[in-house]
N, C-alpha and C positions, 0 to 999 in steps of 0.2 A: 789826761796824764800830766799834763800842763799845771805848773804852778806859781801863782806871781801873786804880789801885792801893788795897787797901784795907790799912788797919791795923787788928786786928783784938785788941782783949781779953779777959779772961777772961769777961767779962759780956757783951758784944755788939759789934757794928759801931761803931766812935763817928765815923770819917772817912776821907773817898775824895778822895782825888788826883787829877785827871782832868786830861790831857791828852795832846797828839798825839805818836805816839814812833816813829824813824825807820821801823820797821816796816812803819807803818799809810801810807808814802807810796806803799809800791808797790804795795797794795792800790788805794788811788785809781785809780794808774795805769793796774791795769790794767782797772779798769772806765770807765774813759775811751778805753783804746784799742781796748775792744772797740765804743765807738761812733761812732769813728773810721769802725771799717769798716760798721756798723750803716746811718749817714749818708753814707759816701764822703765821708769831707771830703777837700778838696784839701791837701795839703802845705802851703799859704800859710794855711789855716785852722786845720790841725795845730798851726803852728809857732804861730800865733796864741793857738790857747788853751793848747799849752804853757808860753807864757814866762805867759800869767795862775797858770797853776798852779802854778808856783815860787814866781812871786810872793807869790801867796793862801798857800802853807805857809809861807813865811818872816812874812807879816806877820799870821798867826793860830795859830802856832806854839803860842801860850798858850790855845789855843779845842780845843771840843770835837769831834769828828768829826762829828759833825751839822751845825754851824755850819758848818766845812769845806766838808761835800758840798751843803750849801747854795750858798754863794757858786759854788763847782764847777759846781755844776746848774745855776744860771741861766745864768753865761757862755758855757757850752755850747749853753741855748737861745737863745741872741741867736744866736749865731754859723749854728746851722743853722735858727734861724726855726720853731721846732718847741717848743710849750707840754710836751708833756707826752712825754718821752725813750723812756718806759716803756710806752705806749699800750698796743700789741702783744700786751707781756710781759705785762702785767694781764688783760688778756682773755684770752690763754690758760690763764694762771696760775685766772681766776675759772672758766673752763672745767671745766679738770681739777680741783678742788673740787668742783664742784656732782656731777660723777660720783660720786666719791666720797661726798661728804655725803647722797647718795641711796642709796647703799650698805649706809653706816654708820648711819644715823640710823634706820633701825628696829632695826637691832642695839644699841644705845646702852641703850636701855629695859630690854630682856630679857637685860642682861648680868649678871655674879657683882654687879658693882659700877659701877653707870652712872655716878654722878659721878668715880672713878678712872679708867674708859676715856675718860669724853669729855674728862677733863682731858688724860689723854695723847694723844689725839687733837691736841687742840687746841696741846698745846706741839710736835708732830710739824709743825702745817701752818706753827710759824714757817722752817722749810729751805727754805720758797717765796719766795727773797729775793734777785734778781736784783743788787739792790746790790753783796752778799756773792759770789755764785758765778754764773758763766755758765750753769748747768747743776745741776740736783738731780734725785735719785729719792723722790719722795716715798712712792710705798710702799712699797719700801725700809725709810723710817724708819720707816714708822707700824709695820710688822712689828717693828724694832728696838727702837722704844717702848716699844710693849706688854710685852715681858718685861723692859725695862733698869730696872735700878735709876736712882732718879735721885741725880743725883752733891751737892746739896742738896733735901731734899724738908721744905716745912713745911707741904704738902697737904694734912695734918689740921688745922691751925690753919687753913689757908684755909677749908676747907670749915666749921669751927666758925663762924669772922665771916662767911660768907655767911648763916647761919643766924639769926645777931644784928642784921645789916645790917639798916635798914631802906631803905638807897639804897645802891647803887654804881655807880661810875664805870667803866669798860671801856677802856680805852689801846690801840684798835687798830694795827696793822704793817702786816704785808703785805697785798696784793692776793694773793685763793687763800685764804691764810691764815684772811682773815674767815668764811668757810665753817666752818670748824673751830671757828673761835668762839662763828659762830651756833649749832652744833650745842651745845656748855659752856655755853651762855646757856640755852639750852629744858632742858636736862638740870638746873640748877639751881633754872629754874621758880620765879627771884625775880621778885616785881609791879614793884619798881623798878629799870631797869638802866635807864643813858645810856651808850651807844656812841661815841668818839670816837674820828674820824679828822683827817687831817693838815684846814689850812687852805688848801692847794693841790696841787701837782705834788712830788713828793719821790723822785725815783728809782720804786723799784716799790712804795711804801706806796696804803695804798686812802685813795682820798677822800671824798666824800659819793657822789658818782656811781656808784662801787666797791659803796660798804655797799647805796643802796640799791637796785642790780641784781641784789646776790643776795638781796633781803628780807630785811637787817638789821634795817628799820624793822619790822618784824612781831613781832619779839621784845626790839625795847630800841628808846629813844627815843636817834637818830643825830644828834649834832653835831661841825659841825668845828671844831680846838682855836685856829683864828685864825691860826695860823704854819706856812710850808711849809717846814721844816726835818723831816728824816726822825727826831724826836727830840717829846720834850715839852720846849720850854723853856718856864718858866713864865713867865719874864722878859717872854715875848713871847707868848704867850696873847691868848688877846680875853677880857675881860669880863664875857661873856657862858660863856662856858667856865669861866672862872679862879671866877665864882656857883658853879656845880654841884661844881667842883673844892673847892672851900674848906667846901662845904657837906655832902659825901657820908660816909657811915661805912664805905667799904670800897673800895679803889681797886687795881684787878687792871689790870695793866700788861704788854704783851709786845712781848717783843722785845730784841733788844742796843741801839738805839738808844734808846725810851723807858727803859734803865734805865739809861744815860749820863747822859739830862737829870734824873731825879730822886734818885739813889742818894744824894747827897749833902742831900736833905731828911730823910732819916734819919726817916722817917712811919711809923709805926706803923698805919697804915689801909691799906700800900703793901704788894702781893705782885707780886712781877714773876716772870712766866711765860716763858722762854726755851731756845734754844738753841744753844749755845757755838759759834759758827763758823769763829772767827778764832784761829790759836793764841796772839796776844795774849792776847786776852781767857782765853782758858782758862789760861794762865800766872798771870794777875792774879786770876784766880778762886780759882788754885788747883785745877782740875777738869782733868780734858781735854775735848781738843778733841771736839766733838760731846756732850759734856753734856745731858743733862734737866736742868734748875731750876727749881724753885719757893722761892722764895726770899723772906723779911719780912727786913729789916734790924735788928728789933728781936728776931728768934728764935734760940734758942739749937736746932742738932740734937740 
């Protein structure tokens, strides 16, 4: 859902363009009219939040996709009287996770390379993203994972500054996804990780409620980042977040939304963990579509 242009020098990343491109409107679309039929809205509800939707693209035209499906998501929840869109989708999503991370997680230990599989693990469970797709196979990927090259990998520089770190920050995604995480989090067996999820309802992103039902709080100290945009903005952060944010030496981010809101702080402490879902973004990347990344703005492949 994520969309940027980056320019790119002989030395590194220096700046990112970010905004909405006619593309990304029928993406919207069509995850609004898939809850259309989700809720039954009536026609006179339909047309209601349609003409907000024109609206809302025409007059944040200059704004991020996250902000977007911000303003998007609430108007939706007014109209059907329903906090959280994704409810459902999350609980199934934390479901099929937990099989799996039961699966995986004593293979994790006794593998060639446990912090390469749980990392790839873990950027597999970001395809649990009901935002993006009405539908995925998640083992599928994790199969495809395992032996794909990744189309940016700076995995050895990550794994070096988790090793120097003495705090890092955790930028969680999806609901399902946090499974995968938690499993990259025990596999690296740092004393200091903080977990953060959204501030509220964000499509299908996990919230505190998410983290701590599958025992995130077990393995990293869980806060929410202040704002319900399916995104880090930092603009709108809490406080209380933006302390730990400002304060940490390693800041591991996943997802195509959290690396919309920060790409352009150009952070040298910033790896963001993703995968490519939208052929925008894979254009803009420069990759294709369905990419591994691991990705620092300040590294050179």
């Amino acid at each position: 859902m994520a969309v940027m242009s980056i320019i790119t020098t002989m030395e590194t990343v220096t700046k990112t363009d970010i905004h909405i491109q006619s593309q990304c409107y029928g993406c919207f679309l069509k995850t609004y009219q898939r809850l259309f039929e989700k809720f039954r809205l009536t026609q006179e509800q339909q047309d209601e939040f349609l003409d907000f939707f024109h609206y809302t693209l025409e007059k944040f035209k200059n704004s991020t996709s996250p902000e977007i499906q911000r303003e998007l998501n609430q108007c939706f929840c007014k109209i059907v009287g329903v906090d959280d869109l994704f409810e459902d989708e999350k609980i199934k999503s934390n479901s099929i996770a937990q099989g799996l991370y039961k699966d995986w997680s004593p293979q994790v230990p006794i593998s060639k390379n446990p912090f390469d599989l749980a990392l790839k693990l873990s950027i597999a469970g970001n395809i649990m993203d009901y935002g993006a797709n009405n539908s995925f196979d998640i083992k599928s990927t994790i199969r495809r994972v395992i032996f794909a090259k990744f189309a940016i990998n700076h995995s050895k520089q990550l794994q070096d500054k988790i090793k120097e770190a003495k705090s890092i920050l955790y930028l969680g995604d999806n609901a399902g996804e946090i499974l995968f995480d938690k499993l990259f989090i025990e596999t690296i067996n740092h004393p200091n990780v903080t977990y953060a999820v959204r501030g509220g309802f964000a499509l299908n992103d996990a919230t505190l409620h998410d983290a701590i039902d599958v025992g995130m709080n077990s393995v990293a100290k869980v806060i929410e980042n202040g704002f319900d945009a399916p995104s880090t903005e930092l603009k709108k952060c809490s406080p209380e977040f933006m302390a730990i944010y400002n304060s940490v030496d390693l800041i591991i981010s996943k997802g195509q939304g959290n690396l919309e809101g920060l790409i352009n702080e150009n952070d040298p402490r910033i790896f963001f963990l993703l995968m490519t879902k939208c052929d925008v973004m894979a254009k803009l990347l420069n990759v294709a579509k369905g990419s591994f990344i691991v990705y620092n703005p300040t590294k050179m492949d």
